[in-house]
N, C-alpha and C positions, 0 to 999 in steps of 0.2 A: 717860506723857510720850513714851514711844516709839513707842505706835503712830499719838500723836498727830505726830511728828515725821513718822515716813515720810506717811501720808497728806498733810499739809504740802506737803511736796517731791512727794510722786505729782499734788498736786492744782495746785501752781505748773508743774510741766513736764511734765504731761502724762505722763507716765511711767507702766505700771503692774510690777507683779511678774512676773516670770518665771524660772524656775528655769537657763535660758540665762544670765541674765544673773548669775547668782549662781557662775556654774561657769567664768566668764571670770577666767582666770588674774591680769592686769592689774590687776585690785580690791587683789589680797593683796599689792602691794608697800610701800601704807602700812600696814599690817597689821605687815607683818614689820619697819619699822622700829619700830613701838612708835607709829605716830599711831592711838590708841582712842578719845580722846578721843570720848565721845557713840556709842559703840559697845554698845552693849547687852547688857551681861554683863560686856564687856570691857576697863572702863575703868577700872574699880579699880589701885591700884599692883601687885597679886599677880595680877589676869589681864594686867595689860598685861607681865609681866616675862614672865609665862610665852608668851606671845604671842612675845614677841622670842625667847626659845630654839627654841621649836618652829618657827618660821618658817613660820607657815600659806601652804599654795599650792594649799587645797582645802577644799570643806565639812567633811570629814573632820575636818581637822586643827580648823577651829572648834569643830565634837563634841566633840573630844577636852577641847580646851581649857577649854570648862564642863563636862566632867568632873573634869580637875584640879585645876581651881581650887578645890579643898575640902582642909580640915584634914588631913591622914590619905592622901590620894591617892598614888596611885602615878605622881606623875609623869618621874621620873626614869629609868623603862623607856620611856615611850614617847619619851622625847627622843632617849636613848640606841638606840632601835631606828629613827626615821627617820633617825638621823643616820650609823648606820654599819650598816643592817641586823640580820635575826633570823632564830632559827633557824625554820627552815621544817617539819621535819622532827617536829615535836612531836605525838603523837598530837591534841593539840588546839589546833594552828598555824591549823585552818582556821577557827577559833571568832576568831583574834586577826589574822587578817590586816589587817583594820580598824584596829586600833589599836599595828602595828608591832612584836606578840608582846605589850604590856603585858595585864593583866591590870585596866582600868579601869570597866567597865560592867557592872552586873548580869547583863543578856543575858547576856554571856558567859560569867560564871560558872554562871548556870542551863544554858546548853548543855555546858557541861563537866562538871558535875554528872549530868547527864541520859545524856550521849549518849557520856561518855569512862569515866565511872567508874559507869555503867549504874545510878543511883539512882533509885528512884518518884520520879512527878511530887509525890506528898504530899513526903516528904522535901526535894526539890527547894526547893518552896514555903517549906516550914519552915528550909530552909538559911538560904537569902538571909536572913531578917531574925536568925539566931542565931549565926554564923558566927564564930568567935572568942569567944564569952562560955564565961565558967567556970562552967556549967550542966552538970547531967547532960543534958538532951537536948542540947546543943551537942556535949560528948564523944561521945555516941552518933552524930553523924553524920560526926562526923569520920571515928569506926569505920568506918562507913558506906562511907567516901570514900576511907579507906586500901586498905580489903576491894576495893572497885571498882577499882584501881587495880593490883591484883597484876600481877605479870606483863605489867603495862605497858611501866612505869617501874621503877628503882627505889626503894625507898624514904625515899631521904634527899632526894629530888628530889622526890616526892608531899608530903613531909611544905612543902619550900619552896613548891610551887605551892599549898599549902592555906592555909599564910601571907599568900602573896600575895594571897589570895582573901577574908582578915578583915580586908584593910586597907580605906579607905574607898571605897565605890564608888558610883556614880552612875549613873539610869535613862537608859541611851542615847532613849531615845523622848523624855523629857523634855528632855537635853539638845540634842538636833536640831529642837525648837521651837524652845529659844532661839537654836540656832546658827540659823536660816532666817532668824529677826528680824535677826539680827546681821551677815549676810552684807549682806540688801537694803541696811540702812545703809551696807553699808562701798559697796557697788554705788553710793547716792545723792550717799555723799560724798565719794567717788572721780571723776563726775563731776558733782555741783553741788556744788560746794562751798559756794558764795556761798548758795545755799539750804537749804543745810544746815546750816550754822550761824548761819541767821537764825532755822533753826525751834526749834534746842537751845535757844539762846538766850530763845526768846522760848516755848519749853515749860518751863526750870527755873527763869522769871521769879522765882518765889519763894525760889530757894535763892542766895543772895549768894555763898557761895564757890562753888559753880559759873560 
């Protein structure tokens, strides 16, 4: 229904996609009040809430926000980190600038894995999906990850960044599909309204509470 809607609206007002018009600040002020409605990922009660905290004023912030919006996510660093800043100074700050020091996207934990606490790429691979289970090879990487990590950090600080890293995370590549869909909407219904919700309308024809 949604790609049926934007084509809709691309094909009553001549409009097509362009990544300019996705990065015009303007779009994200009904965004940040919580109007989702017909927003693609974003309309549920638990993305529209998190929408309103975050106060998206970028593609970024959309990324983010279908990253959070999952059971288990670490959303409360990223809120916490655009709203008052983060530490910069992290041996692997430059992995999280992106997502305002949290710890939300797989990417990022495979670069930190890889390129902070110097693990093989086989390990690596093997992380991402074992990461927190009470498995012998889950333990063994964590060994893995502490060992990497010597003379970093210290240890009660590696032992929390490894935490943060079994909590749920989400395919940045995957998420910034949906944020791209998500943005052009916000782009159509920011300014066609009236076409915009002739085309929800008449794309969720079959679903009554919609």
């Amino acid at each position: 229904a949604h790609y049926d809607l934007a084509y809709d609206i691309e094909k009553a007002t001549g409009e097509s996609f362009s990544f300019d018009k996705i990065n015009n600040k303007e779009i994200y002020t009904i965004l940040q009040k919580g109007n989702t409605a017909g927003i693609f990922q974003l309309e549920t009660p638990g993305a529209t809430s998190k929408t309103i905290k975050i106060k998206p004023d970028s593609l970024d912030d959309i990324i983010a926000i279908n990253s959070v919006n999952r059971p288990g996510a670490n959303v409360q660093d990223y809120i916490e980190g655009k709203k008052n800043g983060f530490d910069l100074n992290k041996p692997w700050s430059v992995f999280t600038k992106d997502s305002y020091g949290a710890i939300i996207y797989q990417e990022t934990v495979m670069m930190i894995l890889k390129h902070v606490a110097n693990m093989d790429w086989d390990d690596v691979d093997r992380a991402i999906k074992i990461l927190g289970k009470d498995t012998e090879g889950a333990r063994s990487l964590k060994d893995k990850f502490l060992k990497g990590m010597e003379g970093k950090i210290e240890v009660k600080e590696a032992l929390e960044l490894y935490n943060k890293m079994t909590q749920y995370l989400f395919n940045k590549g995957h998420a910034s599909a949906y944020a791209i869909l998500g943005a052009w909407e916000t782009y159509l219904k920011y300014n066609y309204p009236v076409e915009f919700y002739w085309s929800a309308c008449k794309n969720v024809s079959g679903d009554a509470k919609k």
